[in-house]
N, C-alpha and C positions, 0 to 999 in steps of 0.2 A: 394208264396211258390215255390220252387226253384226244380224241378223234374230231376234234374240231365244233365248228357250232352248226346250226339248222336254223333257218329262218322259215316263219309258218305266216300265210294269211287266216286270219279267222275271218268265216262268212257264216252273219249270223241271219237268220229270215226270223224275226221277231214276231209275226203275228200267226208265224205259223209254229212259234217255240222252237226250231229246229239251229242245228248250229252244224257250220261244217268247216275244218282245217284241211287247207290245200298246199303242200308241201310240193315245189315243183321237182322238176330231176335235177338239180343241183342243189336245192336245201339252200338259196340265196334271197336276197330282199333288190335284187335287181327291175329293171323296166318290162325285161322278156318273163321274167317270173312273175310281176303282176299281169302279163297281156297273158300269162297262159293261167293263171286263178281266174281271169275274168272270163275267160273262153271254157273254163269249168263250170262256173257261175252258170253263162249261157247257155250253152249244149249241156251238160252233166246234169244238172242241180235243175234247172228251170228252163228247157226245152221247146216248153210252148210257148212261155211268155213274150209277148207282145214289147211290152215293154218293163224292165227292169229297175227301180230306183235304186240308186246305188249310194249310202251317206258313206262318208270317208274324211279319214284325216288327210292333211297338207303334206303329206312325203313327196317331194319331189319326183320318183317316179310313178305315182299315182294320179296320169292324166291318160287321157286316151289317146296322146302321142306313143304312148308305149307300145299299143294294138301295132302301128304303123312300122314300130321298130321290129315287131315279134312275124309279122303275118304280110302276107302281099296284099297290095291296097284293097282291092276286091272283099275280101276277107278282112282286114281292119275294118272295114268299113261297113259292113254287113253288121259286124260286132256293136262298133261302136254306136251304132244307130239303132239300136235296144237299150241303152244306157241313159236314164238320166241320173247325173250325175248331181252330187249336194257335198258340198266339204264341212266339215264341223269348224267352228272357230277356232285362230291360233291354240289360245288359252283356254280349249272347250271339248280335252278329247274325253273329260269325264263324260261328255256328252253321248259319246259314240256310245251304243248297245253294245257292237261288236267290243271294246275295248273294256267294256266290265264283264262279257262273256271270257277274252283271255285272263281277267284276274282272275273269274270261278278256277278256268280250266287247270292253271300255273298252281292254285290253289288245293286242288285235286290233285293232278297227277304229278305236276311239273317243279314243286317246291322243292325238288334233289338235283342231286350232278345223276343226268342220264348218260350210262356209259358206251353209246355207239347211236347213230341213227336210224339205224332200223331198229332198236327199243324205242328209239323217244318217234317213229311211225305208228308201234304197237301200242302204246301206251294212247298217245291219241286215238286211236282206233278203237281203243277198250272207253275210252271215258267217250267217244262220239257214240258207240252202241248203246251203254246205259244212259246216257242225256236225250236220244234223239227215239228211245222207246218210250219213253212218256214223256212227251215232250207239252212245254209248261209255255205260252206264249206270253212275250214282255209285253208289259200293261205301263204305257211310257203315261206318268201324272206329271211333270214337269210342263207347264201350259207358256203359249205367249206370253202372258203378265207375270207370271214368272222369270220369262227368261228379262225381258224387259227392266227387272229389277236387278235381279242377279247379273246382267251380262251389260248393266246400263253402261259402263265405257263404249261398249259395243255400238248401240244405238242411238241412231241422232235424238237429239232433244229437242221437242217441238216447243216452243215459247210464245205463250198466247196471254 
């Protein structure tokens, strides 16, 4: 019997090795499910922080109009004013940390048909415990002159 699907954001904090999946109450990839992973992010995950960088791909609802959809302005806007925000290139979500953290994870646990979503909750929960106990922080070597080469469509071309 086939229980439908689950949609997960991964929030990875790279320099501090740590990786966290935020599954909202409907298990969807909607704009209120990302204002409420982001409102995880802020109060749950990182509390104190001042300010928050946030790199992300281009999903549609992954703007901070979603805050506005999710929360009364007050509160949108308390939120979104800890965020800065960076989008990876169209053609550059290899770029994304977080999107080579969901191939380890998919990799680990997630490579079967999970039969209900409260296993595929547990199953994140057991691989978040052992990854985020010794947690290992991303040591990003990909440099400007790198990406310069690699993403040159990308980048204008100065001619001298």
């Amino acid at each position: 019997m086939r229980e439908g699907c689950v949609s997960a954001f991964m929030i990875a904090i790279p320099l501090e090795g740590r990786r966290e999946v935020f599954v909202g109450p409907e298990g969807r990839r909607t704009a209120i499910d990302y204002a409420l992973a982001l409102r995880h992010l802020a109060e749950i995950i990182h509390p104190g922080a001042e300010r928050i960088v946030l790199v992300q791909d281009n999903l549609n609802t992954h703007g901070v109009a979603s805050l506005y959809e999710a929360f009364p302005p007050e509160e949108a806007r308390r939120l979104a004013s800890r965020f800065e925000v960076h989008y990876t290139p169209k053609h550059g979500s290899w770029l994304n940390i977080a999107e080579i953290e969901i191939s380890v994870l998919t990799r680990a646990c997630l490579s079967r048909r999970i039969p209900s979503p409260e296993f595929f909750r547990a199953e994140i929960s057991a691989y978040l415990a052992r990854k985020n106990t010794d947690p290992s922080p991303t040591r990003w070597r990909f440099t400007c002159v790198d990406a310069r080469i690699k993403l040159a469509s990308l980048y204008p071309q100065i001619k001298g």
